[in-house]
mmCIF file of the C-alpha atoms, coordinates in Angstrom:
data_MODEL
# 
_entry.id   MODEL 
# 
loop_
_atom_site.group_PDB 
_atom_site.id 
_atom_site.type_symbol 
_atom_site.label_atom_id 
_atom_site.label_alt_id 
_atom_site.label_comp_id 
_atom_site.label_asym_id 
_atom_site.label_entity_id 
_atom_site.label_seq_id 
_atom_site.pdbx_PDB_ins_code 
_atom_site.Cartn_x 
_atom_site.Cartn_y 
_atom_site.Cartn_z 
_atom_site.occupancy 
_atom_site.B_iso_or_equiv 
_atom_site.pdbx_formal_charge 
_atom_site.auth_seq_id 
_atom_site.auth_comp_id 
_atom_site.auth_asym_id 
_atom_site.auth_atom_id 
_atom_site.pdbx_PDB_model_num 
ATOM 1  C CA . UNK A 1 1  ? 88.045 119.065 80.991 1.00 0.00 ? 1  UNK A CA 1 
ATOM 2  C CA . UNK A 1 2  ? 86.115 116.225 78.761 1.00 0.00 ? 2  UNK A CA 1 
ATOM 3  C CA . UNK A 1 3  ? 88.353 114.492 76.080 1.00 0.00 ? 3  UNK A CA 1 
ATOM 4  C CA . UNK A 1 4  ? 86.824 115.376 72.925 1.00 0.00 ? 4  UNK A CA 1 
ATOM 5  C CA . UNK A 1 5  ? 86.588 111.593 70.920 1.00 0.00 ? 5  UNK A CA 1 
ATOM 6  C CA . UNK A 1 6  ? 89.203 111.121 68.002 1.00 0.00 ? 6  UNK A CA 1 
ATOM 7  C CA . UNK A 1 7  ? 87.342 112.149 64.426 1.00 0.00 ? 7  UNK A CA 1 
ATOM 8  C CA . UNK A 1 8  ? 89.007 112.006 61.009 1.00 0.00 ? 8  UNK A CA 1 
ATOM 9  C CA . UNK A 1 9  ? 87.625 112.767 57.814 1.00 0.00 ? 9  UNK A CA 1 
ATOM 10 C CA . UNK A 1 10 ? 87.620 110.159 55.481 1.00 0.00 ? 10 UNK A CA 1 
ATOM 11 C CA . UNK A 1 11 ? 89.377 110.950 52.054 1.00 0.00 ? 11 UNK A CA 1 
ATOM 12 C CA . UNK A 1 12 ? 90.838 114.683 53.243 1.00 0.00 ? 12 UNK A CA 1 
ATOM 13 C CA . UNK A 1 13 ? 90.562 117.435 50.376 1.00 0.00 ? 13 UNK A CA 1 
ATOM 14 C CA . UNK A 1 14 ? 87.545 114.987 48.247 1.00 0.00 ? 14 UNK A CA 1 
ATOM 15 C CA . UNK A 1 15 ? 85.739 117.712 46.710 1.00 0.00 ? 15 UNK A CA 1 
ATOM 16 C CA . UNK A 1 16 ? 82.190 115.788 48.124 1.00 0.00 ? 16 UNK A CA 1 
ATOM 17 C CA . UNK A 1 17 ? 83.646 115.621 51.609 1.00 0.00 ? 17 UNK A CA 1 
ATOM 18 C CA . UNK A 1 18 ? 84.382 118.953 51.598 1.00 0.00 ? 18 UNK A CA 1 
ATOM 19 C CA . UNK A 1 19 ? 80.400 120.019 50.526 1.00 0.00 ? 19 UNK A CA 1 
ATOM 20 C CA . UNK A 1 20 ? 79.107 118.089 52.981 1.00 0.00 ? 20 UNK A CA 1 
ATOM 21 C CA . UNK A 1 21 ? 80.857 119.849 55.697 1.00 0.00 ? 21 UNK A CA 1 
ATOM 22 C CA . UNK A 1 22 ? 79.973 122.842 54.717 1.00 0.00 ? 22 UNK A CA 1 
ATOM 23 C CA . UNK A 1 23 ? 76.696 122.831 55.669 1.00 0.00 ? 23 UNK A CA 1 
ATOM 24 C CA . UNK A 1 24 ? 74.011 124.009 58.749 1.00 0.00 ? 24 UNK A CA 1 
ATOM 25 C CA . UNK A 1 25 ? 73.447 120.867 59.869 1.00 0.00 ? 25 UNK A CA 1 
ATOM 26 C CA . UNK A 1 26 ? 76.938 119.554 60.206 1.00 0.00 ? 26 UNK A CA 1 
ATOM 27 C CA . UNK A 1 27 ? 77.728 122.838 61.889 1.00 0.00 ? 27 UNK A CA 1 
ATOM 28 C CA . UNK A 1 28 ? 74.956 121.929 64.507 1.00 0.00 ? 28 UNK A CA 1 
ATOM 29 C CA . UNK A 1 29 ? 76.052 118.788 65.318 1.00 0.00 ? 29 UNK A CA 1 
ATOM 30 C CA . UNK A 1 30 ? 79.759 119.913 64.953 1.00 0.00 ? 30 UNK A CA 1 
ATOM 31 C CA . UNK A 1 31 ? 78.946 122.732 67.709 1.00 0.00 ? 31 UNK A CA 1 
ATOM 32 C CA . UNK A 1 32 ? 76.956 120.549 70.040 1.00 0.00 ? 32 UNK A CA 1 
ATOM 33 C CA . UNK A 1 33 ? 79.671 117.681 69.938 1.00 0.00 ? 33 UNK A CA 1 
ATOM 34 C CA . UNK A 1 34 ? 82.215 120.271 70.989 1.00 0.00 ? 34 UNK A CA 1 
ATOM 35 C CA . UNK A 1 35 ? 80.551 121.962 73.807 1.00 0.00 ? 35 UNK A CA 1 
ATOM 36 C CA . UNK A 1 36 ? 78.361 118.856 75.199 1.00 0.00 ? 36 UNK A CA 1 
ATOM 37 C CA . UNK A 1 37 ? 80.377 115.869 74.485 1.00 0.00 ? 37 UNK A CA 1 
ATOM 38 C CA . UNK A 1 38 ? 79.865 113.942 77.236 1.00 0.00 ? 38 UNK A CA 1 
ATOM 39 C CA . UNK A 1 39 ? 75.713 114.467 77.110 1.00 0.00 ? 39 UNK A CA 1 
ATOM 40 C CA . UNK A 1 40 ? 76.349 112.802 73.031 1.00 0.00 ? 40 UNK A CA 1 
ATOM 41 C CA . UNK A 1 41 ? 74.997 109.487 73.654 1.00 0.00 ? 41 UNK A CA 1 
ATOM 42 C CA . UNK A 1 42 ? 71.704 111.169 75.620 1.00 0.00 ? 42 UNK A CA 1 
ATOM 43 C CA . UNK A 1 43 ? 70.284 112.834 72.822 1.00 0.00 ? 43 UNK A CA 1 
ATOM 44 C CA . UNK A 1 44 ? 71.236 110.348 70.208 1.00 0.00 ? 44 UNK A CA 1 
ATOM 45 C CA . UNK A 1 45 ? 69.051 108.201 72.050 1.00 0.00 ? 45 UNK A CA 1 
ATOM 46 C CA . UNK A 1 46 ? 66.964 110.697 72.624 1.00 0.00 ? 46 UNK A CA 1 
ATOM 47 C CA . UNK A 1 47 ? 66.224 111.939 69.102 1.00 0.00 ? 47 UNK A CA 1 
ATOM 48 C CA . UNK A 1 48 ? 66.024 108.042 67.884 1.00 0.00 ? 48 UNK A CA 1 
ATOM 49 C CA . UNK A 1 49 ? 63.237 107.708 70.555 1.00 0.00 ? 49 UNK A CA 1 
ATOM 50 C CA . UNK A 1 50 ? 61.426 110.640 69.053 1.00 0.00 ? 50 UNK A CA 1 
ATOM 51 C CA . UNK A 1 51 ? 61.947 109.187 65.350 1.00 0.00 ? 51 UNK A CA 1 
ATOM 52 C CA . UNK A 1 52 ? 60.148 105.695 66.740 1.00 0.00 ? 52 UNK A CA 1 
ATOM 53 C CA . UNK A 1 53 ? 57.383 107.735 68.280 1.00 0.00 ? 53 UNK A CA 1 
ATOM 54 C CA . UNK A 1 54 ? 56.726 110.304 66.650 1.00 0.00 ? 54 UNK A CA 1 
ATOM 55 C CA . UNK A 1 55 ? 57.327 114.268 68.067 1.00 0.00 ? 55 UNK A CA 1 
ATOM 56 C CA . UNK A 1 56 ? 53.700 113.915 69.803 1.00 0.00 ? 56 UNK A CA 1 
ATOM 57 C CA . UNK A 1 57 ? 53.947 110.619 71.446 1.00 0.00 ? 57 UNK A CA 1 
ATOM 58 C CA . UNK A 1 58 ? 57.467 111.686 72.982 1.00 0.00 ? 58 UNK A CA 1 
ATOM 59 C CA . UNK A 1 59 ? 56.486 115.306 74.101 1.00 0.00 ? 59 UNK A CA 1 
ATOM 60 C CA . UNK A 1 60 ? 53.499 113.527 75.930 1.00 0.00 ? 60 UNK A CA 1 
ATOM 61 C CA . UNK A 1 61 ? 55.197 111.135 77.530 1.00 0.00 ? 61 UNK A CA 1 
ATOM 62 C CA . UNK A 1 62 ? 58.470 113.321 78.112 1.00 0.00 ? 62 UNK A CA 1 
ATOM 63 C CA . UNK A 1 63 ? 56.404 116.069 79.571 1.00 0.00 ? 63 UNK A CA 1 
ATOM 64 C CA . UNK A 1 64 ? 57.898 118.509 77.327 1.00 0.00 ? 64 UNK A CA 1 
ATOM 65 C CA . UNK A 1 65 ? 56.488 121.078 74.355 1.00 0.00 ? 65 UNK A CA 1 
ATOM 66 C CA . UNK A 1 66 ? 56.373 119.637 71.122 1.00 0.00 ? 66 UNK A CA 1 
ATOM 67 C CA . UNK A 1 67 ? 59.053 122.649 70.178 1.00 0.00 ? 67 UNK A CA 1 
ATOM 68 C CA . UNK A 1 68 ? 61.204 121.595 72.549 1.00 0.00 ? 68 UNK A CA 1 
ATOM 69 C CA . UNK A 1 69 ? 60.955 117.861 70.905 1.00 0.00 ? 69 UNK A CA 1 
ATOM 70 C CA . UNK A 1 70 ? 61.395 118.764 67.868 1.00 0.00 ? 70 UNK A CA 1 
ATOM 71 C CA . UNK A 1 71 ? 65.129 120.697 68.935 1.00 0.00 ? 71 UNK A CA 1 
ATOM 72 C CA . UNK A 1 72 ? 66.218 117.855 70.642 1.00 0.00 ? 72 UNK A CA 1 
ATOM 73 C CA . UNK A 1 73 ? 65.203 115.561 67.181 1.00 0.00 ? 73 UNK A CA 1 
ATOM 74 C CA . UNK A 1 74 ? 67.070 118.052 65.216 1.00 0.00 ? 74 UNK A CA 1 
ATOM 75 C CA . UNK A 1 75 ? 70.150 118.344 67.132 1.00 0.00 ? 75 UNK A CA 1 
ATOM 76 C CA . UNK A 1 76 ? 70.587 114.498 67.078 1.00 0.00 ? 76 UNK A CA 1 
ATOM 77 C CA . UNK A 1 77 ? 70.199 114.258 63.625 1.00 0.00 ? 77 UNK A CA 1 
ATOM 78 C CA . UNK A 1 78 ? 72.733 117.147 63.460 1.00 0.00 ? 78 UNK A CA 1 
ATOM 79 C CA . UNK A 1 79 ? 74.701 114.972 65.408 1.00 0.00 ? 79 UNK A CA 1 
ATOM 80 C CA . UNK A 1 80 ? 74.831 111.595 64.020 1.00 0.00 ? 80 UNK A CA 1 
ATOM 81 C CA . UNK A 1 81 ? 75.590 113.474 60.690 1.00 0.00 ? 81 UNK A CA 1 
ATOM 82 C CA . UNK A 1 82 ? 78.417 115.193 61.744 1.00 0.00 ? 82 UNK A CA 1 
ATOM 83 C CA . UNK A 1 83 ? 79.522 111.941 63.193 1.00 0.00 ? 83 UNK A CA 1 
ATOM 84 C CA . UNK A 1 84 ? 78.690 109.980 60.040 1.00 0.00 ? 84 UNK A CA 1 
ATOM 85 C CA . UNK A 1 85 ? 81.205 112.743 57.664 1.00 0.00 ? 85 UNK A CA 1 
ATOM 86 C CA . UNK A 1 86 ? 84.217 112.806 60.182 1.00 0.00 ? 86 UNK A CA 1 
ATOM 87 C CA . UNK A 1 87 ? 83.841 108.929 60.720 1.00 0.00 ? 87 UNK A CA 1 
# 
């Protein structure tokens, strides 16, 4: 079984902590990080690849539907913010 990596929250019980957990994206990247932690890395730089090329540009040259893109850009950003609030 994977490891899962070490998170903390900064500043436990801060009221602004607290809100930003407490939200869809950092429930996405929460949930992916749990189930797919080793495949983390991948789609970070995945979804930054996207952000420097745009959804088009990547689905062309990935091969894949723009829909399909646009997942794997969301998820990453779901990701990086989730790992951005538990430090």
């Amino acid at each position: 079984m994977a490891q899962k990596p070490d998170t903390e929250v900064a500043a436990p019980g801060d009221a602004f902590i607290e809100s930003l957990m407490d939200t869809d994206l950092y429930s996405m990247g929460a949930y992916f990080s749990d189930r797919n932690p080793e495949l983390i890395d991948e789609l970070i730089d995945r979804s930054v690849a996207i952000e420097e090329k745009g959804l088009v540009r990547f689905s062309e040259e990935e091969g894949i539907g723009l829909e399909e893109a646009f997942k794997t850009l969301l998820t990453g950003l779901a990701v990086r913010y989730y790992k951005s609030v538990t430090g």
